[in-house]
C-alpha positions in Angstrom: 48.1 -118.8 153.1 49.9 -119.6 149.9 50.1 -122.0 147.4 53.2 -124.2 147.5 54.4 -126.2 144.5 57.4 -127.7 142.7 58.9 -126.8 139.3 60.7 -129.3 137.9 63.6 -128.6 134.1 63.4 -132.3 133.5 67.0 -132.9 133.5 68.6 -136.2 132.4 72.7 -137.1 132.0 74.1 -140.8 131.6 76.3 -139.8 134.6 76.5 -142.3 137.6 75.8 -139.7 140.2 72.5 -138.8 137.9 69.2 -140.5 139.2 67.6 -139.6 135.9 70.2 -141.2 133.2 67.2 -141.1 130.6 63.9 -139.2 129.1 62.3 -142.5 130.2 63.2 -141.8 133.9 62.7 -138.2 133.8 59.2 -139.0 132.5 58.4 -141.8 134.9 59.9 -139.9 138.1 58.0 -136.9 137.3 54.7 -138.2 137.6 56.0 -140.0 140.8 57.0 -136.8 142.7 53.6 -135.3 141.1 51.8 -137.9 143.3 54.4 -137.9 146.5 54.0 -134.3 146.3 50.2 -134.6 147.0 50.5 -137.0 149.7 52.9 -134.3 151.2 50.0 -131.7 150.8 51.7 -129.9 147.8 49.8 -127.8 145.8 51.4 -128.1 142.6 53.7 -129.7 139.9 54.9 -127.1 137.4 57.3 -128.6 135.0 59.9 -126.5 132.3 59.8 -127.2 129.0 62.7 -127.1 126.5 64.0 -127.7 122.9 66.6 -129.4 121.2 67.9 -130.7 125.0 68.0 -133.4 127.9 65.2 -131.8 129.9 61.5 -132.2 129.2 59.9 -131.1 126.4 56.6 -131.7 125.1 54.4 -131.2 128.3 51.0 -132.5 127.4 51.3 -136.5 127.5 53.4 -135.6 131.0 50.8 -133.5 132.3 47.5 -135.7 130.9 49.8 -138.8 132.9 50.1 -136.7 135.9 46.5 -136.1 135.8 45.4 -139.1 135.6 47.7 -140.3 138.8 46.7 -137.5 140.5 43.3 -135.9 142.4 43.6 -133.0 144.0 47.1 -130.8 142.9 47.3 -128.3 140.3 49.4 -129.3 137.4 51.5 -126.7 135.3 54.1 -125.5 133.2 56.3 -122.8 133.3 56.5 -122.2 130.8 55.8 -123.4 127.7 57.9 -121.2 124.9 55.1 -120.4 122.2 57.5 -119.8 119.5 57.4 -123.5 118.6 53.5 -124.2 119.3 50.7 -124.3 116.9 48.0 -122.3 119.0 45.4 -124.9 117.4 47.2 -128.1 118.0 48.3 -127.0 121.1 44.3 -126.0 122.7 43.5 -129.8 121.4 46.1 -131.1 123.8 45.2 -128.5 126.7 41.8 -129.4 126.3 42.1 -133.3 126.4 44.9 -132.6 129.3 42.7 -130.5 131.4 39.3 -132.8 131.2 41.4 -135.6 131.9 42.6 -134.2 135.0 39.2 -132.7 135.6 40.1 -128.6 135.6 43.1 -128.7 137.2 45.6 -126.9 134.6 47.6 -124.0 135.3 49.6 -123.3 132.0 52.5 -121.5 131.9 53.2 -120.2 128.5 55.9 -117.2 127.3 57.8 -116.4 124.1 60.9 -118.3 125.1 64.3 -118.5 126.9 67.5 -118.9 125.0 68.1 -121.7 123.2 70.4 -124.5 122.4 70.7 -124.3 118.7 70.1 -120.9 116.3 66.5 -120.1 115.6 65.1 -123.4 116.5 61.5 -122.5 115.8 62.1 -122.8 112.2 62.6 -126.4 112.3 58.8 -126.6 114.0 57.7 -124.9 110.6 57.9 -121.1 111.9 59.3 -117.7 110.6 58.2 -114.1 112.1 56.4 -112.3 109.9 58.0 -109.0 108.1 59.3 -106.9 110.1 58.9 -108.9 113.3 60.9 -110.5 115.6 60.3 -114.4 117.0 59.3 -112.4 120.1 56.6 -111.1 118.4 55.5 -114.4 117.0 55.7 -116.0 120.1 53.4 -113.0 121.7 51.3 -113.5 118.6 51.0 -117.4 119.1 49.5 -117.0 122.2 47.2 -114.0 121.5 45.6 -117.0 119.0 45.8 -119.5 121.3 44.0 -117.4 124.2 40.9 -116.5 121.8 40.6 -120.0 120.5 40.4 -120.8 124.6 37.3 -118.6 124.5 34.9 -121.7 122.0 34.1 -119.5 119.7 32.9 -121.2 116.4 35.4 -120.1 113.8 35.1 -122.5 111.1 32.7 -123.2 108.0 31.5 -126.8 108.5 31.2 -129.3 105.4 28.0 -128.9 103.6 28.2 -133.0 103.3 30.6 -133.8 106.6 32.0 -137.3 107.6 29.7 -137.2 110.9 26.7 -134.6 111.5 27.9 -131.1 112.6 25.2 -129.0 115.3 24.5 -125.9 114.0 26.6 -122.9 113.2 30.5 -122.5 112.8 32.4 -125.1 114.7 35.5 -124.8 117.1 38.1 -127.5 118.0 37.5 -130.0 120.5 37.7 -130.8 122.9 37.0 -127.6 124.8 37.7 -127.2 128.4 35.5 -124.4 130.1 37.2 -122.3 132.3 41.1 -123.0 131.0 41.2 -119.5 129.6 41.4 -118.1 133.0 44.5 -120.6 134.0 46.8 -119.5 131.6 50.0 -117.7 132.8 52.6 -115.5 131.3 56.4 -116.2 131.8 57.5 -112.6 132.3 61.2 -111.1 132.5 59.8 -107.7 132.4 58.2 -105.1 134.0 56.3 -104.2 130.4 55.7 -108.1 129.2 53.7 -107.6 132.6 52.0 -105.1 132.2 51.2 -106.4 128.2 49.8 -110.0 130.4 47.5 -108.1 132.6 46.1 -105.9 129.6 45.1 -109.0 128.3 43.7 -111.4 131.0 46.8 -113.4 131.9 48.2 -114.7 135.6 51.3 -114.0 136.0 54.6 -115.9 136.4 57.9 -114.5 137.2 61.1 -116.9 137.7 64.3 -116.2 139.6 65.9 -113.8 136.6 64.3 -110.9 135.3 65.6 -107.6 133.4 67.7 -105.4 135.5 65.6 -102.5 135.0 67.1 -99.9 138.1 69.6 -102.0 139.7 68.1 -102.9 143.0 68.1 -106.3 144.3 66.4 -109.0 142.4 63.6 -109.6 144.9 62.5 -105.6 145.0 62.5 -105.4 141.5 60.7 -108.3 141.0 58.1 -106.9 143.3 57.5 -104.4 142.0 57.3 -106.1 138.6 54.4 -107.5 140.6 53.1 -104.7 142.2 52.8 -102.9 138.4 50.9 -106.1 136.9 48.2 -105.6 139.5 48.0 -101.8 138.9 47.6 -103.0 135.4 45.2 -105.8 135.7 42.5 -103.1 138.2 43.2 -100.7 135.2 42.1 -103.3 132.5 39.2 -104.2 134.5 39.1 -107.8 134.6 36.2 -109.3 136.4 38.2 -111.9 138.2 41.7 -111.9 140.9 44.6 -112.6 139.1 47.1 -115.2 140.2 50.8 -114.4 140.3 53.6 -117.2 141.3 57.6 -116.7 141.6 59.9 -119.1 141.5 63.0 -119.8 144.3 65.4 -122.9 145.0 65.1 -122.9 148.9 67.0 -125.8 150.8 66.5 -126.4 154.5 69.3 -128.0 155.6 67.6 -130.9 158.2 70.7 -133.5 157.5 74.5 -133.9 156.6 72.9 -134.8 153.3 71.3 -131.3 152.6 74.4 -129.8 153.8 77.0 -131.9 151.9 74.7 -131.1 148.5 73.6 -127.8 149.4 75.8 -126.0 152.3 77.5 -123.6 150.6 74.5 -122.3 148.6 73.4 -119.1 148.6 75.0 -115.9 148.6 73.6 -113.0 146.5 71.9 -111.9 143.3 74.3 -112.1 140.3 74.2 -110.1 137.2 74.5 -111.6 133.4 73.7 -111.1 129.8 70.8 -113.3 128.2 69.4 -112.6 124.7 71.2 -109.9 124.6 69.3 -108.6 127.8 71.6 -107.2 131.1 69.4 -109.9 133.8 69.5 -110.2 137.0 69.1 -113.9 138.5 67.6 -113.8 142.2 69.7 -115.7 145.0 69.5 -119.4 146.5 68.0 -119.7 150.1 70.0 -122.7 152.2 70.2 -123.1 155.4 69.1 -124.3 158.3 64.9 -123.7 158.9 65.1 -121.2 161.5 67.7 -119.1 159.6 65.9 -119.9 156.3 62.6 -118.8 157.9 64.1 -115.0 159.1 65.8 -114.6 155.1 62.4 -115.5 153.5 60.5 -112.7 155.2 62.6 -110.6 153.6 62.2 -111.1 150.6 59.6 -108.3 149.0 58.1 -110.7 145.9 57.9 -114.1 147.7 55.6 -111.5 149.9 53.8 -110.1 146.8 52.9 -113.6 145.1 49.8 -115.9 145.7 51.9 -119.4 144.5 55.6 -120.0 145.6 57.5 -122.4 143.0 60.1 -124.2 144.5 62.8 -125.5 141.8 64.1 -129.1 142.6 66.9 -130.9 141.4 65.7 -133.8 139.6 68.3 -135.5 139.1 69.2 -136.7 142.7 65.5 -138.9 142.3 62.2 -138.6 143.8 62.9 -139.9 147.3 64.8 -137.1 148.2 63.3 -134.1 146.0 60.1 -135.8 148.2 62.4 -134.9 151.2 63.3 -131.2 150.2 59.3 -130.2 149.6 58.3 -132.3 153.1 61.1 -129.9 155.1 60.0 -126.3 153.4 55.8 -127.6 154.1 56.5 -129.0 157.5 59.3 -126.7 158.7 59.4 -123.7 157.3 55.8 -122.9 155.7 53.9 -122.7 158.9 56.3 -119.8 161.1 56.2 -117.8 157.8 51.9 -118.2 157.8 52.3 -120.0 154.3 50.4 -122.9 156.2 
């Protein structure tokens, strides 16, 4: 068995062929597919979140929405870039987002992806400290943000307060038990994966990572995976750790699928991001019995609890509904995912 979900990058264009032609419809048509998604038997709607662009951005009014539509699917992100977040502000929002949909958040959360303007943390009020980098202030975000999950009193109450305080030092509210262990780490590296199970994190890897020996994507990503767990039983952590990866897989059941996604596919390719030699994983399409024989061999989709499949948003919820109901129905089951 494994968990099956959608991540979504919250695209909108003003282009005619675009289903989503504003932040209005991306917003509204994600919390529809969220809820067509359950119907389907879906277990979760991850969404991306991004700066300074036409995709979605902040994610906890979209996921409280979602929540509140919803009753039974897991609802995520992946990832939020911590660079930009206050860890404070941001566990009020998890916390209201998570009771509201009664315990079901899975947060993604990483130090960021490249962006579409120059150091655009510093226009959300943040600077690394001396002699860091922003990747270290992202990392250092979320080492905050993960004790504050723990509801710990920190702070000296007013001797003569607005409202009466209970006893002791008091912590933000609201607090969400249990979120703590629901909080993921975007990782493009074999040692930001290692550095998320030192410290209690699940794991999320995407469809690029580092090119660290030059082997295909999906064996390097698995054994990304495989040296997460190592590190996780090392670190003795009294719980199983979760770990998703990410995929665009397209069964072609129509002339529609084919026309948008026929030619799809091929192989791994190799780039530079952040000054960082990546390699992005491949795009599965084709028809569900060939589909079905090219996912089993692929090492991490093995390795991982919670399979992600990216959707194009853009061509509406109707058929991004379609493209989850064809991998659940006709491709899950023969590869035991179902």
């Amino acid at each position: 068995m494994k968990k099956i979900g959608f991540l979504s990058f919250g695209h909108w264009s003003a282009s005619s062929q675009s289903a989503t032609r504003s932040a209005s419809d991306v917003l509204l048509q994600s919390i529809d597919l969220a809820v067509a998604a359950e119907e389907l038997g879906a277990d979760g709607a991850y969404f991306r979140v991004h700066h300074f662009a036409q995709q979605l951005a902040s994610p906890f009014p979209l996921l409280a929405a979602v929540g509140a539509r919803t009753s039974r699917i897991e609802i995520g992100t992946g990832v939020i870039d911590m660079r930009y977040e206050n860890p404070f502000y941001m566990l009020e929002d998890a916390g209201s987002a998570d009771l509201i949909s009664r315990g079901r958040l899975q947060l993604g959360i990483s130090r960021g992806s490249p962006e579409q303007v120059i150091d655009g943390w510093r226009h959300f009020g943040y600077s690394p400290a001396e002699g860091q980098s922003d990747a270290d202030m992202g990392r250092r975000h979320a080492e905050v943000f993960l004790e504050l999950l723990k509801g710990e009193g920190f702070a000296k109450p007013n001797p003569r307060p607005m409202f009466p305080n209970p006893p002791g030092l008091l912590r933000l509210e609201p607090h969400s038990q249990g979120l703590r262990d629901r909080i993921w780490w975007g990782s493009a590296s074999n040692g930001t994966a290692i550095w998320a199970a030192q410290i209690g994190m699940n794991l999320q890897s995407s469809t690029l990572k580092a090119d660290e020996s030059g082997e295909p994507f999906h064996v390097q990503q698995a054994k990304q995976i495989r040296a997460y767990r190592a590190a996780w039983r090392e670190a003795g952590h009294d719980r199983e750790p979760r770990v998703s990866v990410s995929r665009s897989i397209f069964a072609l059941m129509n002339d529609q699928d084919r026309a948008y996604f026929g030619r799809d596919g091929g192989g791994d390719q190799i780039g530079v991001i952040d000054n960082m030699r990546a390699i992005f994983g491949r795009s599965y399409a084709a028809e569900p019995e060939r589909l079905i024989e090219e996912l089993k061999a692929d090492e991490a989709i093995a390795e991982a609890d919670t399979l992600l499949l990216t959707v194009p948003n853009q061509l509406g919820v109707d058929y991004n509904a379609h493209v989850l109901e064809s991998i659940l129905a006709h491709v899950a089951p023969a590869l035991g995912w179902r």
